[in-house]
C-alpha positions as CSV (number, residue, x, y, z in Angstrom):
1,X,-5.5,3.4,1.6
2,X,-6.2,0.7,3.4
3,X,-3.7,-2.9,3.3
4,X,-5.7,-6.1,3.2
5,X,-3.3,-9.2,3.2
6,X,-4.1,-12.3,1.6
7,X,-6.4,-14.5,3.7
8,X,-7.7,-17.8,3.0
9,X,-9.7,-20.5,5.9
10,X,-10.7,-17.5,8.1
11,X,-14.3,-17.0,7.0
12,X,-15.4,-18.7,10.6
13,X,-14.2,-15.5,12.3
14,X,-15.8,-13.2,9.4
15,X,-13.2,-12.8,7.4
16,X,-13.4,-13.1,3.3
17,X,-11.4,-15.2,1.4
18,X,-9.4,-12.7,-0.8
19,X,-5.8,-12.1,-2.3
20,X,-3.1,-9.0,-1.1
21,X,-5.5,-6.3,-2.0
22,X,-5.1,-2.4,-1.3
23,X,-8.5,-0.3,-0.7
24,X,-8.8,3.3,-1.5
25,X,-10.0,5.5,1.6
26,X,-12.3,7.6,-0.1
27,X,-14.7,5.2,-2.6
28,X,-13.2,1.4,-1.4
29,X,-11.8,1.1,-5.0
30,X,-9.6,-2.4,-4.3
31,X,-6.1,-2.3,-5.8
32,X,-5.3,-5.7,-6.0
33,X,-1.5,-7.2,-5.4
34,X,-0.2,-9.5,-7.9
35,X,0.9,-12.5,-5.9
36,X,3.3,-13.7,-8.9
37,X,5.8,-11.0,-8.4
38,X,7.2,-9.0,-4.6
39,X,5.0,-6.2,-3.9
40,X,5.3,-2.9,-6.3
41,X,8.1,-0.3,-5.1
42,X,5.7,2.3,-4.1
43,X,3.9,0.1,-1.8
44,X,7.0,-1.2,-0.2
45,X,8.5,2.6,0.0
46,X,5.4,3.5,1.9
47,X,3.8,5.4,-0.9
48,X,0.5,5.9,-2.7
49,X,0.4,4.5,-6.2
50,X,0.4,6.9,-8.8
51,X,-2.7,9.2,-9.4
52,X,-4.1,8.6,-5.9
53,X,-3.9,12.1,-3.2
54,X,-2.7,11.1,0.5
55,X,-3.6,13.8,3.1
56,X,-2.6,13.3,6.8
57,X,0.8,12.5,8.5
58,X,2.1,9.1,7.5
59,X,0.8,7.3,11.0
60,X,-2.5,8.4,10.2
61,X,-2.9,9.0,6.8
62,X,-5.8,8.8,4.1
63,X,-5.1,7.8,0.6
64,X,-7.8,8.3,-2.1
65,X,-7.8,7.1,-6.0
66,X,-7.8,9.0,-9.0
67,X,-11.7,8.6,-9.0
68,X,-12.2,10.0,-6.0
69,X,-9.6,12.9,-6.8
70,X,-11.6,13.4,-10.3
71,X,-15.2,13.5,-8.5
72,X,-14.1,15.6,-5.4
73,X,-14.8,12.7,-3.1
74,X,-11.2,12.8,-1.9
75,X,-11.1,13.2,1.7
């Protein structure tokens, strides 16, 4: 999975306003952070969210959601 942080005023360099947002490796499913609350445990522990199949040491590892585990598309 991929980390996006929240980023607001940048779209002169190309950059989308968005909120805290988490996209999955295989399909670009976007996991989006609740900005009301700290960050969920798993993401602050390093881990995937539930359902979703990491492959790859953790310096260079892909993350892929449920969907992509369910159609094969998992990398």
């Amino acid at each position: 999975m991929t980390y996006r942080p929240g980023t607001y005023g940048l779209s002169v360099l190309g950059v989308a306003d968005d909120e805290p947002r988490i996209i999955c490796d295989g399909c670009g499913l976007v996991y989006r952070l609740r900005t009301d609350r700290p960050p969920p445990r798993w993401f602050l522990d390093g881990k995937s969210p539930r359902g979703w199949w990491r492959r790859g040491p953790s310096d260079a590892r892909e993350d892929s959601c449920p969907q992509c585990v369910m159609t094969g598309r998992a990398r």
